[in-house]
C-alpha positions in Angstrom: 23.2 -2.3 -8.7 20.7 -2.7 -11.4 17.1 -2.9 -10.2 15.2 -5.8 -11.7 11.5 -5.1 -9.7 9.5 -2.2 -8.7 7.1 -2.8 -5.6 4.4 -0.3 -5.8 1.9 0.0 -2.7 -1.7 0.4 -4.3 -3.8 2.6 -2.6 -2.9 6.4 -3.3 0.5 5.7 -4.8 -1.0 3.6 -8.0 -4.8 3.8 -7.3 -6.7 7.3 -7.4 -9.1 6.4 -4.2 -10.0 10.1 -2.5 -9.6 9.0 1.1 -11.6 5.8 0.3 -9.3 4.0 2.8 -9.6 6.2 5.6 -13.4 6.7 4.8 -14.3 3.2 5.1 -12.2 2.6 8.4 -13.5 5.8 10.2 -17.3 4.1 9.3 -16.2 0.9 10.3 -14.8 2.8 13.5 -18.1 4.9 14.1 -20.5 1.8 13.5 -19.0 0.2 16.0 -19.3 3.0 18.3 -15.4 4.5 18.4 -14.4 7.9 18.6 -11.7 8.9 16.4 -9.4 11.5 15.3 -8.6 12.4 11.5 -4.8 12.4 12.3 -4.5 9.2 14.0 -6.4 7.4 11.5 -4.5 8.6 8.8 -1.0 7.8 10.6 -2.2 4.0 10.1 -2.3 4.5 6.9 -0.3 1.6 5.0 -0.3 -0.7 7.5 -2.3 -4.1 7.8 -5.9 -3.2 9.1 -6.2 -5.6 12.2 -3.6 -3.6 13.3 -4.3 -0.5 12.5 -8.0 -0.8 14.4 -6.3 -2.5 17.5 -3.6 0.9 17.7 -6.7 3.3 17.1 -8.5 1.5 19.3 -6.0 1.6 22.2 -5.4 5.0 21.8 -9.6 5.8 22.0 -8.9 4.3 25.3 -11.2 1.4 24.2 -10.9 -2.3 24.5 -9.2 -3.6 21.9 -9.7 -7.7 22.0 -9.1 -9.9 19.5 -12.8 -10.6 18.8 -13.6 -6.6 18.6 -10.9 -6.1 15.8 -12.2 -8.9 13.8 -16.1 -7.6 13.7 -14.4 -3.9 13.1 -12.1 -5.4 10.3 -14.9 -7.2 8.6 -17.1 -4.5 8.6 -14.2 -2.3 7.0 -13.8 -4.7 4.6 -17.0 -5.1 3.2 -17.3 -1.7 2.9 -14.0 -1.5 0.5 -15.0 -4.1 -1.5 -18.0 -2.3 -2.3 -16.2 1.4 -2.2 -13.7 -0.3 -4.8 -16.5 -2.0 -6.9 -18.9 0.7 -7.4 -17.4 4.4 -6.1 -17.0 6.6 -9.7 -13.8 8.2 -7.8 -11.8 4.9 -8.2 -8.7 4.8 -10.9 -5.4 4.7 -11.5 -3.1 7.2 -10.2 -2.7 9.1 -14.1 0.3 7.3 -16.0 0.3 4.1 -13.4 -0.1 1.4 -16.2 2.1 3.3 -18.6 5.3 3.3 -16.0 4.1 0.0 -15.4 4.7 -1.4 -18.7 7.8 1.0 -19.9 9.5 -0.5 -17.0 8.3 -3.9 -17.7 9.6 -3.5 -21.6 13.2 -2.8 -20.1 13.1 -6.0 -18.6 12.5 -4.5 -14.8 9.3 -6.2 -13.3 6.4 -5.0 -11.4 4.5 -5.8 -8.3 2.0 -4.6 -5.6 2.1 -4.8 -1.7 -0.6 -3.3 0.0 -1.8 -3.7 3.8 -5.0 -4.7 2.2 -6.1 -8.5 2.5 -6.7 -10.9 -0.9 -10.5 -10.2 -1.2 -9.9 -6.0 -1.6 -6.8 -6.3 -3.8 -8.5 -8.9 -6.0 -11.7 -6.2 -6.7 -9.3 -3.6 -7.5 -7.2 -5.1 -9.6 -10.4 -6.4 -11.8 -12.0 -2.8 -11.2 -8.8 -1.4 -13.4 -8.1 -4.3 -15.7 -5.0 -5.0 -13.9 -5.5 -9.0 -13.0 -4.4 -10.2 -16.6 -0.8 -9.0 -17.7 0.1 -5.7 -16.4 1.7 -6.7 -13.5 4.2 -9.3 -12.1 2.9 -9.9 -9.0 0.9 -9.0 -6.0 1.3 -9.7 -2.5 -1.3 -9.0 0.0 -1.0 -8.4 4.2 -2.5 -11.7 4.9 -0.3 -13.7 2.7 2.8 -13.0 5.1 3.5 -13.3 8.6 4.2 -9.6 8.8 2.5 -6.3 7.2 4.3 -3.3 6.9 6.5 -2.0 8.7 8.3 -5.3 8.6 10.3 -6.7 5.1 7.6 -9.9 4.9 5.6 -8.2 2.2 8.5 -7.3 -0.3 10.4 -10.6 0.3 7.4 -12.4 -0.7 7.0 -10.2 -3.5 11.1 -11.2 -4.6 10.6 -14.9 -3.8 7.5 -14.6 -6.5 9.5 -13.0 -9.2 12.8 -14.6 -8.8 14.5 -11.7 -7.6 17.4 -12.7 -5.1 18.9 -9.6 -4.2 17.2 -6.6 -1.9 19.6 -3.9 -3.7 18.4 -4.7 -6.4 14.1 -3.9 -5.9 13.0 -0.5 -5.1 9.7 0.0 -3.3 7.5 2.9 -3.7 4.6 4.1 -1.5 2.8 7.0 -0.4 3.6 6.6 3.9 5.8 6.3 6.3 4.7 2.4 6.6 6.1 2.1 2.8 9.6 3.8 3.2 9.9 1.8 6.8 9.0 -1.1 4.9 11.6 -0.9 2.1 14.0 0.2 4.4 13.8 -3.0 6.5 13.9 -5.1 3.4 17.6 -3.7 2.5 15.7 -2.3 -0.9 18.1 -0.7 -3.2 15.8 2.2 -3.5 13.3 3.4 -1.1 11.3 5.9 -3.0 8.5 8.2 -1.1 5.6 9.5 -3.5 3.9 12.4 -2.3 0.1 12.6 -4.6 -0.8 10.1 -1.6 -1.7 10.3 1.8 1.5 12.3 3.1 3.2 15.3 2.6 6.7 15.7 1.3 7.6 16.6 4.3 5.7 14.3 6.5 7.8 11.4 4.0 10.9 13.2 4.7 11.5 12.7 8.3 11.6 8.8 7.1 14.4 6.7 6.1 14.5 7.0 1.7 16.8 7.1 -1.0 14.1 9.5 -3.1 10.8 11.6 -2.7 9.1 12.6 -6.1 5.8 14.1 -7.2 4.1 10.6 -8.6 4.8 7.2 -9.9 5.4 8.6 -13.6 9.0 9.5 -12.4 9.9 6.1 -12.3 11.2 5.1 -15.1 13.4 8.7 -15.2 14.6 7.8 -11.9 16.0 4.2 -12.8 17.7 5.6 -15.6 
């Protein structure tokens, strides 16, 4: 089947971002007075945040309440918004607005999911001229029931650009969250990119139709 949308994740499959994410939630994690390990923190990688502080902070063997998340997630976010506003390190992944409008001029549209929340994704897409044009859509962790590694995210993503038919999208990311993700949804492609957070070989033990270098092989790769 044709695909008629590309769902890119954002943050080290589109956006260049050296360990921004994982820098900001290991401070967020140390303010608050949390021990953590480089490896866990970067297995969470792609999923929505809440989250991904409750599991780290389970497996520190601290308490993990609802309450405790939130003050840990708020700090984190503050400190991406202001990571994403004002950190010279931030752009686009090389050739990510190019792919973005080849595959838009053969008709195929473009989103981005993202285990981010609204307020982050919004900064970024301003940050890199993104929020007029570029792209079809965006869908954000707390605009679905569901982050990653459920389907919520690229469902939503269909219902706002008309797509009807999984086998028809193909999702891209950069973790394991990503490829679970697309997998779940019943995406026609499920497509691991490896300039990210994870290894090809880390992506590999994963559910996927492909695994390639960067998101500039898109267009090649629907062809």
């Amino acid at each position: 089947m044709q695909i008629e949308l590309v769902i890119f994740d954002i943050a080290g499959t589109t956006v260049e971002d050296p360990d921004g994410v994982g820098g900001c939630l290991k401070s967020a994690l140390t303010a608050d007075g949390v021990v953590w390990n480089a490896e866990q923190v970067n297995s969470v990688m792609g999923i929505p945040k809440p989250l991904a502080i409750q599991e780290l902070l389970m497996v520190a063997g601290e308490p993990a309440g609802e309450d405790r998340v939130a003050l840990i997630h708020a700090d984190f976010k503050q400190r991406m918004i202001e990571y994403y506003r004002t950190c010279p390190d931030v752009r686009e992944v090389p050739g990510a607005a190019e792919t973005f409008q080849l595959l838009r001029s053969r008709g195929v549209k473009v989103a981005l999911d993202t285990g981010f929340d609204r307020s982050i994704v919004e900064v970024i897409l301003a940050r890199l001229g993104w929020d007029a044009g570029v792209i079809d859509a965006s869908v954000t962790s707390d605009e679905v029931e569901r982050g990653r590694p459920y389907p919520d995210l690229v469902f939503e993503a269909m219902k706002r650009t008309g797509v009807k038919n999984a086998q028809a999208v193909a999702k891209v990311g950069d973790t394991p969250s990503d490829l679970q993700e697309g997998t779940a949804a019943g995406c026609g492609m499920v497509i691991g990119v490896t300039e990210g957070t994870h290894s090809r070989e880390l992506l590999a033990v994963h559910p996927h139709t492909h695994i390639v270098d960067n998101v500039r092989s898109m267009p090649a790769l629907l062809r």
